[in-house]
N, C-alpha and C positions, 0 to 999 in steps of 0.2 A: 786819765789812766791809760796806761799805754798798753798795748794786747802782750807785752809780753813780759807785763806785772801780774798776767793772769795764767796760772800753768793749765789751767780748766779748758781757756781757750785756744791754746796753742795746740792741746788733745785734741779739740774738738776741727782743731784746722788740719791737724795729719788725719783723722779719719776722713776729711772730705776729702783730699788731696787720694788716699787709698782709691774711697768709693768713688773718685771720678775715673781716677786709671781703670777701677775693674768694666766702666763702661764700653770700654772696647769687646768685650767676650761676650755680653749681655745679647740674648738671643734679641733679635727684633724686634718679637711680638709679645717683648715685658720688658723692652726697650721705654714706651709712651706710656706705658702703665705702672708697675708695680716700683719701678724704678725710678721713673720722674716724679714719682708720688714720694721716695722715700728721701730721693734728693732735696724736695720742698721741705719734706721733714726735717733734714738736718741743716737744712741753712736757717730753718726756724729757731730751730735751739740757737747755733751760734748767734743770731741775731738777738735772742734772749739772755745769752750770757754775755752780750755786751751791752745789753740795758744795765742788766747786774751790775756790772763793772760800773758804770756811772752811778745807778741808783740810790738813792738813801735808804738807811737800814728797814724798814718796812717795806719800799716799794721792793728792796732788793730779797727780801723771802718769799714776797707773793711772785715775782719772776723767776725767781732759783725753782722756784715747785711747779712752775711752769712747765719749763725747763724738763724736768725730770718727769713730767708725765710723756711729752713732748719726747724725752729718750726710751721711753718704755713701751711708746709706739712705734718707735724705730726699731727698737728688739724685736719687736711680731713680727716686720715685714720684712728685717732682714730675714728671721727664722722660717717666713714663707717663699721667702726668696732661696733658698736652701733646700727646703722642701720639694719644693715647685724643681730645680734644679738647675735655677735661674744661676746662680753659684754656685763652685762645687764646695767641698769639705774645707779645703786650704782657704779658701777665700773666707769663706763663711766663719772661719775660727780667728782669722786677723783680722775682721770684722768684730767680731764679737767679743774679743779682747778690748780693742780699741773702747768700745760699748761700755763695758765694764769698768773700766778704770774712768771715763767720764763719769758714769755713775757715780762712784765711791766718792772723786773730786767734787761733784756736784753737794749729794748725799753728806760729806764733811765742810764744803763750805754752809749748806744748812743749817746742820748741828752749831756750826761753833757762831752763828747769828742767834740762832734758840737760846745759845749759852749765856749772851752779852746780852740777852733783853735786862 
């Protein structure tokens, strides 16, 4: 399967491409922490939605939900990175966009495996 049979993934490759450019503005001192932690986290998903992509229809639910736990830790830390004021409003909302439409993608490729058992 080729990554751009998968629109899940290709989501998930513009939000890294954003949250690598926003590294330039990222204060220092949440430069090795909050941020290198959230990077880990998102290369995790993608590297989860290209199991999916290969997997067989069971392995490929128990990874999708993965996945999606895996993006719902990303939404805390983006939202503390917001907070914190590690990002300002602008970033944090084209972040959070991004976030959400992976979800739905994620969240409906789920469903319609649930649907075909």
């Amino acid at each position: 399967m080729n990554q751009n049979d998968v629109p899940v993934l290709n989501k998930s490759y513009e939000l890294y491409k954003l949250f690598h450019e926003y590294r330039k503005v990222v204060p220092k001192q949440d430069r090795f922490t909050i941020y290198e932690r959230s990077e880990h986290v998102m290369l995790g998903i993608i590297e989860l939605l290209l199991e999916a992509s290969y997997g067989g229809k069971e392995r490929k639910l128990v990874t999708l939900e993965k996945a999606s736990v895996k993006l719902n830790v990303l939404r805390f830390l983006i939202r503390i990175m917001k907070e914190t004021k590690t990002f300002d409003m602008k970033k944090y909302i084209s972040l959070e966009l991004l976030v959400d439409e992976i979800g739905r993608m994620i969240g409906g490729w789920i469903r319609s495996l649930n649907l075909n058992k």
